[in-house]
Biopython code that builds the backbone (N, CA, C, O; Angstrom):
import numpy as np
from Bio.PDB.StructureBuilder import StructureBuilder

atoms = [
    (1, "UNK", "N", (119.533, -66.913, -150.857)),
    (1, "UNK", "CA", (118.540, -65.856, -150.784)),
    (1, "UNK", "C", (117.134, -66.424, -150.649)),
    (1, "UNK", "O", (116.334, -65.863, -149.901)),
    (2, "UNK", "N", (116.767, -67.607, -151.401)),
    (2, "UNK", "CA", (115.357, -67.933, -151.553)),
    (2, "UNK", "C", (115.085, -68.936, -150.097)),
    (2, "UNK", "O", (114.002, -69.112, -149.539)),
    (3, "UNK", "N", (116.111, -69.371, -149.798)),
    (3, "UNK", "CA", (116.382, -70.080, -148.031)),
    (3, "UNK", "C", (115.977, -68.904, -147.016)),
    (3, "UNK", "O", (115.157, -69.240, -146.161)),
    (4, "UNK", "N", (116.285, -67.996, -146.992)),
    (4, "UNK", "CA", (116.130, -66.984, -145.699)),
    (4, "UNK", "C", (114.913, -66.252, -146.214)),
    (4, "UNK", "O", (113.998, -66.039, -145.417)),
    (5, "UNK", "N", (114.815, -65.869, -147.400)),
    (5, "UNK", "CA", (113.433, -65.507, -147.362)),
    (5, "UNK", "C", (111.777, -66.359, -147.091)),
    (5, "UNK", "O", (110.737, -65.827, -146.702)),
    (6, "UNK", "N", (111.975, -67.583, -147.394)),
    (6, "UNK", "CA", (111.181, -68.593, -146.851)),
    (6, "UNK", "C", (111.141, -68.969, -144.949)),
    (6, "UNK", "O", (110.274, -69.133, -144.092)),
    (7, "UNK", "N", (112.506, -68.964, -145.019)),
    (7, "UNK", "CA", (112.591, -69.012, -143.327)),
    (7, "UNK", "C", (111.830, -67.907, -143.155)),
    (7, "UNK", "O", (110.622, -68.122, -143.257)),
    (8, "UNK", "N", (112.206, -66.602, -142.887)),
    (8, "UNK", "CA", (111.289, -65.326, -143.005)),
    (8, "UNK", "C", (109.907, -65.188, -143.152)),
    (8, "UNK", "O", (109.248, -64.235, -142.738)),
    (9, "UNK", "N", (109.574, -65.957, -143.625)),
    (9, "UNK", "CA", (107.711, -65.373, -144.334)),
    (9, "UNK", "C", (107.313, -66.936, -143.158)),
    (9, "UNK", "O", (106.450, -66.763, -142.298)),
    (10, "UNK", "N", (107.829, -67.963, -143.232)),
    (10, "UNK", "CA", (107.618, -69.071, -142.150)),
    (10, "UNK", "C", (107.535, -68.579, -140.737)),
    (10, "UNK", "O", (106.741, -68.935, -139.866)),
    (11, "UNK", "N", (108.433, -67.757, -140.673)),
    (11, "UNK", "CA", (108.343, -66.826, -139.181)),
    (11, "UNK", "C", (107.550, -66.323, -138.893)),
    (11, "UNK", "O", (106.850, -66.587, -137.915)),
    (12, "UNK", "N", (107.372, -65.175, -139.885)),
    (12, "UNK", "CA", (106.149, -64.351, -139.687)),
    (12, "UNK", "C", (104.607, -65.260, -139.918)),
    (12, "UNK", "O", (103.643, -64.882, -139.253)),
    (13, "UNK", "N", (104.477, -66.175, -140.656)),
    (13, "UNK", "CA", (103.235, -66.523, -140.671)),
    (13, "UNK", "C", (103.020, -67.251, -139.146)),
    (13, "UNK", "O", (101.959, -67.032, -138.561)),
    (14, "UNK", "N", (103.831, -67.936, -138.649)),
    (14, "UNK", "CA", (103.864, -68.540, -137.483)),
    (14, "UNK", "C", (103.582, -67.377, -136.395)),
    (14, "UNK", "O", (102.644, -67.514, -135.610)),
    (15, "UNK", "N", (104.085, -66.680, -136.375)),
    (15, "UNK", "CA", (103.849, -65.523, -135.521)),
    (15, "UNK", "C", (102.488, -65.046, -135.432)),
    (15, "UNK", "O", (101.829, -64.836, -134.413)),
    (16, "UNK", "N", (102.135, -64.892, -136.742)),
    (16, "UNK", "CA", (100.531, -64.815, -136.954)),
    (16, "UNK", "C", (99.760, -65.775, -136.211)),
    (16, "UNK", "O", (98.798, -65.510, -135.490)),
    (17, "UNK", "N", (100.139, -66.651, -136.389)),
    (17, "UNK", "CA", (98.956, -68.096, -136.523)),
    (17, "UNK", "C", (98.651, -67.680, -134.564)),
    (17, "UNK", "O", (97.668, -67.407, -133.875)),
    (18, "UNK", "N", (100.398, -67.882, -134.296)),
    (18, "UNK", "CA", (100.366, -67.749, -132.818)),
    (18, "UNK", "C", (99.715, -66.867, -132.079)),
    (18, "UNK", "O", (99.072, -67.242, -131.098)),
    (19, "UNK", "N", (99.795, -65.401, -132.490)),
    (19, "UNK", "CA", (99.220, -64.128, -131.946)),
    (19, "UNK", "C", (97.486, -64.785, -132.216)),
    (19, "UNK", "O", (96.838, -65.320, -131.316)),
    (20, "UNK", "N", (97.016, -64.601, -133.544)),
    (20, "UNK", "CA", (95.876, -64.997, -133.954)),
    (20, "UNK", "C", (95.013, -66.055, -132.706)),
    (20, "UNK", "O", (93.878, -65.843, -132.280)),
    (21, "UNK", "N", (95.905, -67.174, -132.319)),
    (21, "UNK", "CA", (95.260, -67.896, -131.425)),
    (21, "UNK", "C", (95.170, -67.744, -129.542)),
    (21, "UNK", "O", (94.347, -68.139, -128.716)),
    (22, "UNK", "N", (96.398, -67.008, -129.452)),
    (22, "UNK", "CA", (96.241, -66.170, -128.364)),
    (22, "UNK", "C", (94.825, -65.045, -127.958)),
    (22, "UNK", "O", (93.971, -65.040, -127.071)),
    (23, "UNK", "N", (95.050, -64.425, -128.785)),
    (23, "UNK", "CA", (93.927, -63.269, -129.376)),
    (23, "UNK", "C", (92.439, -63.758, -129.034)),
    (23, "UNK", "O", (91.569, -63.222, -128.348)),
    (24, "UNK", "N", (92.446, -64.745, -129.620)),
    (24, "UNK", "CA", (91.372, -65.552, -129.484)),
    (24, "UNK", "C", (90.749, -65.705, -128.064)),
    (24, "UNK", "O", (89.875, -65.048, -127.499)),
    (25, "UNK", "N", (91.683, -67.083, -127.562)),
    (25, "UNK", "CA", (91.786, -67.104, -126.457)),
    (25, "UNK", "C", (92.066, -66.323, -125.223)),
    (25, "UNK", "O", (92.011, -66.784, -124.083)),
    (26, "UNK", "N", (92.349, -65.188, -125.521)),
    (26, "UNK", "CA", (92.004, -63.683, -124.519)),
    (26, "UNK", "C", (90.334, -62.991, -124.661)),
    (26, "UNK", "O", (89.702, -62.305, -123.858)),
    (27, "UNK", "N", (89.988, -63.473, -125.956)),
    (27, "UNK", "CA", (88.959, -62.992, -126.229)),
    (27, "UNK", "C", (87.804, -63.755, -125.416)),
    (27, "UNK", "O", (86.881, -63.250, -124.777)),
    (28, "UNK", "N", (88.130, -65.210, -125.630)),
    (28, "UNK", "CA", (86.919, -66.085, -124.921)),
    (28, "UNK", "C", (86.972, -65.644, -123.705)),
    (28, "UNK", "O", (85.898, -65.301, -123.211)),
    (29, "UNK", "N", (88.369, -65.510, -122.775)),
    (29, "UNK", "CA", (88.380, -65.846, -120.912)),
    (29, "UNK", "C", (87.686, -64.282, -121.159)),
    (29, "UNK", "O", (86.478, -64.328, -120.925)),
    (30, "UNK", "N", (88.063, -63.188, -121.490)),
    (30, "UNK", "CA", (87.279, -62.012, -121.096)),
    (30, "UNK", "C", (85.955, -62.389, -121.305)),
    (30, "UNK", "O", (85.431, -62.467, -120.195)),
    (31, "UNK", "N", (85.199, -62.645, -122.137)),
    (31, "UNK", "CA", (83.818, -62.437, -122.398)),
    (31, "UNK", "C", (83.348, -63.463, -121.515)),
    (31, "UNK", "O", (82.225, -63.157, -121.117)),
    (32, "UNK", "N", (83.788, -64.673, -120.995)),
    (32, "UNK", "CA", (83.575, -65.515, -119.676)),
    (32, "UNK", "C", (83.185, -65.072, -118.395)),
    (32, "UNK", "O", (82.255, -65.279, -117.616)),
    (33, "UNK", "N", (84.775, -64.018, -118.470)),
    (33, "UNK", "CA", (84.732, -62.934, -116.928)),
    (33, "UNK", "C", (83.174, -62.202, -117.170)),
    (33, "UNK", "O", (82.228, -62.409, -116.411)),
    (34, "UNK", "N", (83.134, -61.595, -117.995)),
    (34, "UNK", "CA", (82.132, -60.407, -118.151)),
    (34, "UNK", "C", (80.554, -60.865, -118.070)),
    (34, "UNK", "O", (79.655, -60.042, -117.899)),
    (35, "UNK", "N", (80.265, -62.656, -118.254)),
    (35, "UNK", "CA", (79.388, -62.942, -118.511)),
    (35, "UNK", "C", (79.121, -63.201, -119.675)),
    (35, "UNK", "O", (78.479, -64.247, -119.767)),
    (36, "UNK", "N", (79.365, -62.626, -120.781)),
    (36, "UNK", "CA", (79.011, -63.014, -121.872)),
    (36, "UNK", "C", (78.578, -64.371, -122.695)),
    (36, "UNK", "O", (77.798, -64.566, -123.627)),
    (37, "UNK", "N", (79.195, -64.974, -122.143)),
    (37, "UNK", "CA", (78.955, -66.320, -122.558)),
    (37, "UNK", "C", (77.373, -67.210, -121.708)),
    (37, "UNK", "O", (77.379, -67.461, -120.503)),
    (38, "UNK", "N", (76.616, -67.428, -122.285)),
    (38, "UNK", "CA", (75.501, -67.822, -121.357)),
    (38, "UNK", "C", (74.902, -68.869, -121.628)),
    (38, "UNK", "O", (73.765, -69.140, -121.243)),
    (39, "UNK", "N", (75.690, -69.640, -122.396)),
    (39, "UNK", "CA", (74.976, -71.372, -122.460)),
    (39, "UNK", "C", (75.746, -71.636, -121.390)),
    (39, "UNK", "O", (75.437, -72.822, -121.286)),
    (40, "UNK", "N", (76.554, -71.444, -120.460)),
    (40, "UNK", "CA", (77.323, -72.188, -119.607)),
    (40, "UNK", "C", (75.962, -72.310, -118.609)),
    (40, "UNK", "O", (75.153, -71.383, -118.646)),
    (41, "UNK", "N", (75.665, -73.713, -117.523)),
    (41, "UNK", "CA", (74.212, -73.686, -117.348)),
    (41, "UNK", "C", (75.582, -73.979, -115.925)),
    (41, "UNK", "O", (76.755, -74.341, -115.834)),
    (42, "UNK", "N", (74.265, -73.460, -114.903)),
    (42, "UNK", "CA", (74.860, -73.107, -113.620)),
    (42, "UNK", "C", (73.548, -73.854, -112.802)),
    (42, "UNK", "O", (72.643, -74.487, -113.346)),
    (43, "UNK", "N", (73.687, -73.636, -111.567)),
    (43, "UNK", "CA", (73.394, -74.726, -110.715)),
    (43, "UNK", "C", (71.811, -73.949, -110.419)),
    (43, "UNK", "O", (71.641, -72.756, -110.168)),
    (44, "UNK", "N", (71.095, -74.669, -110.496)),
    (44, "UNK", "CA", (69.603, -73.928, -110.326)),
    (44, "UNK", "C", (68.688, -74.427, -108.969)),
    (44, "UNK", "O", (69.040, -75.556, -108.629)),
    (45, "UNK", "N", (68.090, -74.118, -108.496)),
    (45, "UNK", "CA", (66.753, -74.187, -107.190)),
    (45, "UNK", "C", (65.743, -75.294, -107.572)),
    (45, "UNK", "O", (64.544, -75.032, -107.667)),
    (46, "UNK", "N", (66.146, -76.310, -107.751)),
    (46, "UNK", "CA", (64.685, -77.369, -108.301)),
    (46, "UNK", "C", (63.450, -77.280, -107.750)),
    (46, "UNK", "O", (62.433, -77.867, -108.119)),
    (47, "UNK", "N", (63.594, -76.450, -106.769)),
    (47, "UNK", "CA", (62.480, -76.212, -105.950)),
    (47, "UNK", "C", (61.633, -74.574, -106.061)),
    (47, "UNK", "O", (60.545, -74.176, -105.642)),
    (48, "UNK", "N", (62.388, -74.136, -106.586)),
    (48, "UNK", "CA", (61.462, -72.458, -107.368)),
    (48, "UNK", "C", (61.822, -71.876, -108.695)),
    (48, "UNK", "O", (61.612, -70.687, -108.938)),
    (49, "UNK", "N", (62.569, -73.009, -109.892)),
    (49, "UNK", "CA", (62.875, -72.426, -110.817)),
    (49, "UNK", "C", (62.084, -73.003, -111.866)),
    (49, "UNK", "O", (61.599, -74.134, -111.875)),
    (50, "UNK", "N", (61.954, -71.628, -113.237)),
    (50, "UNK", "CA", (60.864, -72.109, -114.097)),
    (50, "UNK", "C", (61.197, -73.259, -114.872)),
    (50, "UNK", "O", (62.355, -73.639, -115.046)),
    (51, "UNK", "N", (60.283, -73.757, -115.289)),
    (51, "UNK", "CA", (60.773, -75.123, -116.091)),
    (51, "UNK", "C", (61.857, -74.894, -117.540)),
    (51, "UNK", "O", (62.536, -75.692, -118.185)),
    (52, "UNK", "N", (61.567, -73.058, -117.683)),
    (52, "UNK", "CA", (62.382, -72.977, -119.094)),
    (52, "UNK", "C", (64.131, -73.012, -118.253)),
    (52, "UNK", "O", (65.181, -73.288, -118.835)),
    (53, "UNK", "N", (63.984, -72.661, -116.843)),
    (53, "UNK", "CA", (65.646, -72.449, -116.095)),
    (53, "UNK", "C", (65.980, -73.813, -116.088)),
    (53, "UNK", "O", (66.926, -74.006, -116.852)),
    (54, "UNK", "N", (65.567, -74.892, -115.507)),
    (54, "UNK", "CA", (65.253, -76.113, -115.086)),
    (54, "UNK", "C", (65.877, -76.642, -117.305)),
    (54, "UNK", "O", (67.034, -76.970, -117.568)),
    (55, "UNK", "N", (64.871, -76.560, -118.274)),
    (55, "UNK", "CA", (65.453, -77.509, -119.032)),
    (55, "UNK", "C", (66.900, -76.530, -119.910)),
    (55, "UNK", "O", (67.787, -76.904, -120.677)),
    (56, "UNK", "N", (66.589, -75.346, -119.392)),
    (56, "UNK", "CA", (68.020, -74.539, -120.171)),
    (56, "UNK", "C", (69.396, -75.216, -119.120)),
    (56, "UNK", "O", (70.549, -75.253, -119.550)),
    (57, "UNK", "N", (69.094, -75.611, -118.003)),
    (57, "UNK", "CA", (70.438, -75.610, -116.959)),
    (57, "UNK", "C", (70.776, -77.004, -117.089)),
    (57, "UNK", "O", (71.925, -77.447, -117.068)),
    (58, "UNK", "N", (69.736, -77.664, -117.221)),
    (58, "UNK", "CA", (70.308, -79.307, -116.832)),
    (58, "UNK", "C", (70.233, -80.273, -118.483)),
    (58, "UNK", "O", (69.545, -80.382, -119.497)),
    (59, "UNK", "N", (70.973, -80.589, -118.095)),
    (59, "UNK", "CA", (71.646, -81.546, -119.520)),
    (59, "UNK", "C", (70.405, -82.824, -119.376)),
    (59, "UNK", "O", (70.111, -83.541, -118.419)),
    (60, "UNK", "N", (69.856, -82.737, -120.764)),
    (60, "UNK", "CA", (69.140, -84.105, -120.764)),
    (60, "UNK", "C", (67.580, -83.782, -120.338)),
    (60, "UNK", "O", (66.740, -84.658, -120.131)),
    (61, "UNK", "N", (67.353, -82.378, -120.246)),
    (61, "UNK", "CA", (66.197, -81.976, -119.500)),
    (61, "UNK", "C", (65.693, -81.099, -120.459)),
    (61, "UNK", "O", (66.199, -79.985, -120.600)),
    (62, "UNK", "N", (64.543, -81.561, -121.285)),
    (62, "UNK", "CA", (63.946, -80.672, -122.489)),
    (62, "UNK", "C", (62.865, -80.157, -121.404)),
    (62, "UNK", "O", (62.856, -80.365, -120.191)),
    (63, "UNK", "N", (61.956, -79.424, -122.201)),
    (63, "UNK", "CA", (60.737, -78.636, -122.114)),
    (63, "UNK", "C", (59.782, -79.497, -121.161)),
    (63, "UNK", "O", (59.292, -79.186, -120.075)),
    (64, "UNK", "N", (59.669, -80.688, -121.914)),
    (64, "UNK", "CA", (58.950, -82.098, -121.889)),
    (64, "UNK", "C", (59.034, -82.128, -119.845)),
    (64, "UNK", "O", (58.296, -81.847, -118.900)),
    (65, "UNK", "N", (60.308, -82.613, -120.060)),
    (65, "UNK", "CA", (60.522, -83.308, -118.655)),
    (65, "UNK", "C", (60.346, -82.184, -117.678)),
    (65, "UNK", "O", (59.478, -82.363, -116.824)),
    (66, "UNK", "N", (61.095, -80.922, -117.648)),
    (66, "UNK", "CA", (60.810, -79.297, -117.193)),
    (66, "UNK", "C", (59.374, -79.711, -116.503)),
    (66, "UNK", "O", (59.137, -80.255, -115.424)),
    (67, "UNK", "N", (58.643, -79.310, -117.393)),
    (67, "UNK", "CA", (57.288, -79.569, -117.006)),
    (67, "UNK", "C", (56.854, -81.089, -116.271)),
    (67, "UNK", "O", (56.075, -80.751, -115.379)),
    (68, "UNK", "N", (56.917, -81.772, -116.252)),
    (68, "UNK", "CA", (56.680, -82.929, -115.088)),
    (68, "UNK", "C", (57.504, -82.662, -113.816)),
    (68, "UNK", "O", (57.158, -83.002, -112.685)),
    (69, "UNK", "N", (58.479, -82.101, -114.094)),
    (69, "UNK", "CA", (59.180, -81.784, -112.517)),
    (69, "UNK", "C", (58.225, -80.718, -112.041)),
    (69, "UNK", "O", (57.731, -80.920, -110.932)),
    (70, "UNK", "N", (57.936, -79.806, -112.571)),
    (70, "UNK", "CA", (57.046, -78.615, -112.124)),
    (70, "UNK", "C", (55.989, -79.196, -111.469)),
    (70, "UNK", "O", (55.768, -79.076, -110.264)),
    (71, "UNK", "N", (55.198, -79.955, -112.418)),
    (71, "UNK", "CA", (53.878, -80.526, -111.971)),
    (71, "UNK", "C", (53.785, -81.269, -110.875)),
    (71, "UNK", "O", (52.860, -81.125, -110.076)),
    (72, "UNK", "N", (55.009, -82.390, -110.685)),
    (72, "UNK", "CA", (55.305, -83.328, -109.564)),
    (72, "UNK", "C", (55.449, -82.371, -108.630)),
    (72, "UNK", "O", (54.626, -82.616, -107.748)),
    (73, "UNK", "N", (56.126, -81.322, -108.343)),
    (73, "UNK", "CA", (56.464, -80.694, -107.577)),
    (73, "UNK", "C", (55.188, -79.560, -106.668)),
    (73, "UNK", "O", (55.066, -79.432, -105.450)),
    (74, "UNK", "N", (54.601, -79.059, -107.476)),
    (74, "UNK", "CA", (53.028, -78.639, -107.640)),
    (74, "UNK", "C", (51.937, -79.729, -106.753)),
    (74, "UNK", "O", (51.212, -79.601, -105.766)),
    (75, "UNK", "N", (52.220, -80.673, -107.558)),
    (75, "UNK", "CA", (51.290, -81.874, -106.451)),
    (75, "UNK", "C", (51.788, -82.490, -105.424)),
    (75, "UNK", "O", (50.972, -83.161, -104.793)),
    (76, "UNK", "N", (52.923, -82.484, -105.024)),
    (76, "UNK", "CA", (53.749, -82.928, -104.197)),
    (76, "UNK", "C", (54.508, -82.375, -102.568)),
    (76, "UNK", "O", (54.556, -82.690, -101.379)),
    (77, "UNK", "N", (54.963, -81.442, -103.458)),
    (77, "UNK", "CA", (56.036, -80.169, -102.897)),
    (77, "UNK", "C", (57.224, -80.104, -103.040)),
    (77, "UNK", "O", (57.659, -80.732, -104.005)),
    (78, "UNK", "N", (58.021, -79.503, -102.356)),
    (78, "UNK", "CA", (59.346, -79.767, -102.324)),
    (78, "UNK", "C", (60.115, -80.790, -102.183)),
    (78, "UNK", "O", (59.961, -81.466, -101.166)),
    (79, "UNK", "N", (61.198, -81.194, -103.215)),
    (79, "UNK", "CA", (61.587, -82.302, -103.787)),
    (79, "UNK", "C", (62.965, -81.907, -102.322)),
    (79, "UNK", "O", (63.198, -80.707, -102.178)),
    (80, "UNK", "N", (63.699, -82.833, -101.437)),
    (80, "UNK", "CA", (64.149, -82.772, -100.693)),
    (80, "UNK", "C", (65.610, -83.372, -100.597)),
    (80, "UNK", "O", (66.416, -83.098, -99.707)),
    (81, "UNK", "N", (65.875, -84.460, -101.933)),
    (81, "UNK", "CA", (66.989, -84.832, -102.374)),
    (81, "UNK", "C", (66.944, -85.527, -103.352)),
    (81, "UNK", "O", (66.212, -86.514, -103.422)),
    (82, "UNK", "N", (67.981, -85.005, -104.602)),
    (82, "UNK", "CA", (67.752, -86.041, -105.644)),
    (82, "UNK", "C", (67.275, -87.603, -105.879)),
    (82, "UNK", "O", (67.098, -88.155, -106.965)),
    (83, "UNK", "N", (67.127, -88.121, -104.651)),
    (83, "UNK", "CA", (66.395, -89.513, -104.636)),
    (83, "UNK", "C", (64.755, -89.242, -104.928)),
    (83, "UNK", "O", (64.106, -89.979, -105.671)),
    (84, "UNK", "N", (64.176, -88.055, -104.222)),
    (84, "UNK", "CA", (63.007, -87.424, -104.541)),
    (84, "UNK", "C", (62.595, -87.451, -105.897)),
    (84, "UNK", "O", (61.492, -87.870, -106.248)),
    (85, "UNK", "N", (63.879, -86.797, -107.032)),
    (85, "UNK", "CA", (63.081, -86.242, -108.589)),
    (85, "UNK", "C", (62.928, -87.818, -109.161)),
    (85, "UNK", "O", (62.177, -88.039, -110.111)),
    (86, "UNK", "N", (63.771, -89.006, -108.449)),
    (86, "UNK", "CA", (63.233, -90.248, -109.524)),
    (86, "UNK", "C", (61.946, -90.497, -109.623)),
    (86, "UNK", "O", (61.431, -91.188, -110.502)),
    (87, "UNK", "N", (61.310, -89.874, -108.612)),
    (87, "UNK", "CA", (59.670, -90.503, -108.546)),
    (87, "UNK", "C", (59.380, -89.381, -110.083)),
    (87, "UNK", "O", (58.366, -89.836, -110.613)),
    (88, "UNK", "N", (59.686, -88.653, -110.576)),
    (88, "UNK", "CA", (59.346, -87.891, -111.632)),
    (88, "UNK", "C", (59.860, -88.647, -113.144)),
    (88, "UNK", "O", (60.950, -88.787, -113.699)),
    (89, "UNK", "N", (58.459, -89.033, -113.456)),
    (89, "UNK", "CA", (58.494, -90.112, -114.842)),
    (89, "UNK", "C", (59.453, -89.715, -115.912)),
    (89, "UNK", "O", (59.356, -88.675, -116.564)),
    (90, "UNK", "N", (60.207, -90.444, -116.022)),
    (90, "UNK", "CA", (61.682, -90.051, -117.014)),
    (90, "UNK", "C", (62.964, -89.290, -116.403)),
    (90, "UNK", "O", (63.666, -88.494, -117.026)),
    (91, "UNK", "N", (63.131, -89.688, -115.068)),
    (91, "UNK", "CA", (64.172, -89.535, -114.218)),
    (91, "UNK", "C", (65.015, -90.504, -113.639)),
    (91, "UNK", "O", (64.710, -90.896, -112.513)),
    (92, "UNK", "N", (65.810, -90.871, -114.075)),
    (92, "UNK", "CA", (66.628, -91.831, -113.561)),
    (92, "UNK", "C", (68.000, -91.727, -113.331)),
    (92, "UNK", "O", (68.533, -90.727, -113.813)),
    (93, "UNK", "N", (68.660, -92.457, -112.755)),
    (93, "UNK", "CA", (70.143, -92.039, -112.556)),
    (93, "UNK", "C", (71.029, -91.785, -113.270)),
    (93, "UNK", "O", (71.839, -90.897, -113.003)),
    (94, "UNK", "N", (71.076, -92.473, -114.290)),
    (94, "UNK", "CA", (71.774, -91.353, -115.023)),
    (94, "UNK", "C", (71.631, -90.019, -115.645)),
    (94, "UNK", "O", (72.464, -89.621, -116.458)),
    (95, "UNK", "N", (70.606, -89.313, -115.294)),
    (95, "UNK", "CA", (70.350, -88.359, -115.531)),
    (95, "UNK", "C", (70.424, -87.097, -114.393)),
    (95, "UNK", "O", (70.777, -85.935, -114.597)),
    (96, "UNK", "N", (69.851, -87.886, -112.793)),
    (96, "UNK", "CA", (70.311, -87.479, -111.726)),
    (96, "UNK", "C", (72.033, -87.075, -111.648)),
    (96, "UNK", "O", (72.427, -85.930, -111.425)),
    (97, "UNK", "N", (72.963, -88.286, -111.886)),
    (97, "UNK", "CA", (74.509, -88.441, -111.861)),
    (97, "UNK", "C", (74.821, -87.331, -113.181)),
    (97, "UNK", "O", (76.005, -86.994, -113.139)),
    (98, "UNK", "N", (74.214, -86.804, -114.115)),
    (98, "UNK", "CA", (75.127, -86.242, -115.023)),
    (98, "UNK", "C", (74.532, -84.703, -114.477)),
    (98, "UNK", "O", (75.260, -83.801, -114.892)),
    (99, "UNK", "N", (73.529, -84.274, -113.752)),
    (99, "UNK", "CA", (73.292, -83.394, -113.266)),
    (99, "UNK", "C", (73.340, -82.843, -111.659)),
    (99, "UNK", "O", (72.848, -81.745, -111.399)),
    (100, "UNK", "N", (74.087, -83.836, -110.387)),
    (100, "UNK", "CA", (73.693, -83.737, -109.479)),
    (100, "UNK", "C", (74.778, -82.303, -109.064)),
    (100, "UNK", "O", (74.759, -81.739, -107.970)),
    (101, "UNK", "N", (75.483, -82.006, -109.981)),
    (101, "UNK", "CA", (76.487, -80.634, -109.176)),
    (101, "UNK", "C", (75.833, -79.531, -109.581)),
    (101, "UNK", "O", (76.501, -78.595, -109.142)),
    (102, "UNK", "N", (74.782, -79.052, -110.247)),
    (102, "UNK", "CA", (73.685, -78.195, -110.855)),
    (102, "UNK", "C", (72.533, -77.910, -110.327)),
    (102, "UNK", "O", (71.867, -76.921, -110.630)),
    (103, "UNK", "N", (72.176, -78.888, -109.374)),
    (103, "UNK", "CA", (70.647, -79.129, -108.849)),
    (103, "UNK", "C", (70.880, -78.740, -107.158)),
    (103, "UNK", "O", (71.581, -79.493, -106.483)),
    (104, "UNK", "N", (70.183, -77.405, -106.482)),
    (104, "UNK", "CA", (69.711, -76.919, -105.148)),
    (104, "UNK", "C", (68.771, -77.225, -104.904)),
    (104, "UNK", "O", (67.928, -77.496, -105.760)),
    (105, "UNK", "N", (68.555, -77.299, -103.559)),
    (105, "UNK", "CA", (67.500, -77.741, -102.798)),
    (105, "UNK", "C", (66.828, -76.749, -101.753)),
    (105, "UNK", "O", (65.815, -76.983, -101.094)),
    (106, "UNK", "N", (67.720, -75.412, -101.735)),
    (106, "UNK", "CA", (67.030, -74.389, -101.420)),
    (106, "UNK", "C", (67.768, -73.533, -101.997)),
    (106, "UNK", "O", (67.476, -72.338, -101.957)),
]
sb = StructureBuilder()
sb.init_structure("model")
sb.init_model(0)
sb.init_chain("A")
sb.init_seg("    ")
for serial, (resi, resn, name, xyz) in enumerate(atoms, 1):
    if name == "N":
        sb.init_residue(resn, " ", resi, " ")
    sb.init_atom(name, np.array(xyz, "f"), 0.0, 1.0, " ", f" {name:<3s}", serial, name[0])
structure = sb.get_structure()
């Protein structure tokens, strides 16, 4: 008796755990579909976006740097290929390489 009732409550908690994490994970992909989710940083215009789009989208890109791309860009113009933003002080390749699938050029 105390064998099948343990099997039993083992079942059902498993069942739980399982549904519980399903649940979940239906919950994230919908709110994905819908948008909801909005740290996911998507590919931005280096050439007309504000510096807050610019350091929210690209990894490694605070406020700080935001603003020198702006400014370079301001005195410069249009940046024409990521070989362009190295001339922007605190740009270098690895920072180019961990961002180059994020960054438009028109």
């Amino acid at each position: 008796m105390k064998r099948t009732f343990l099997q039993a409550l083992l079942f059902v908690a498993s069942a739980l755990v399982c549904n519980g994490v399903l649940a979940t994970a239906n919950v994230d992909k919908a709110a994905t579909e819908q948008g909801v989710v909005k740290d996911v940083a998507k590919a931005i215009n280096i050439n007309s976006a504000s510096a807050e789009d610019i350091a929210h989208n690209l990894k490694g890109v605070g406020a700080k740097k935001a603003a020198l791309i702006i400014e370079y860009r301001e005195a410069h113009g249009p940046f024409k290929n990521l070989e362009d933003l190295k001339k922007v002080k605190g740009i270098g390749d690895k920072l180019l390489s961990a961002n180059a699938d994020k960054i438009r050029f028109k």
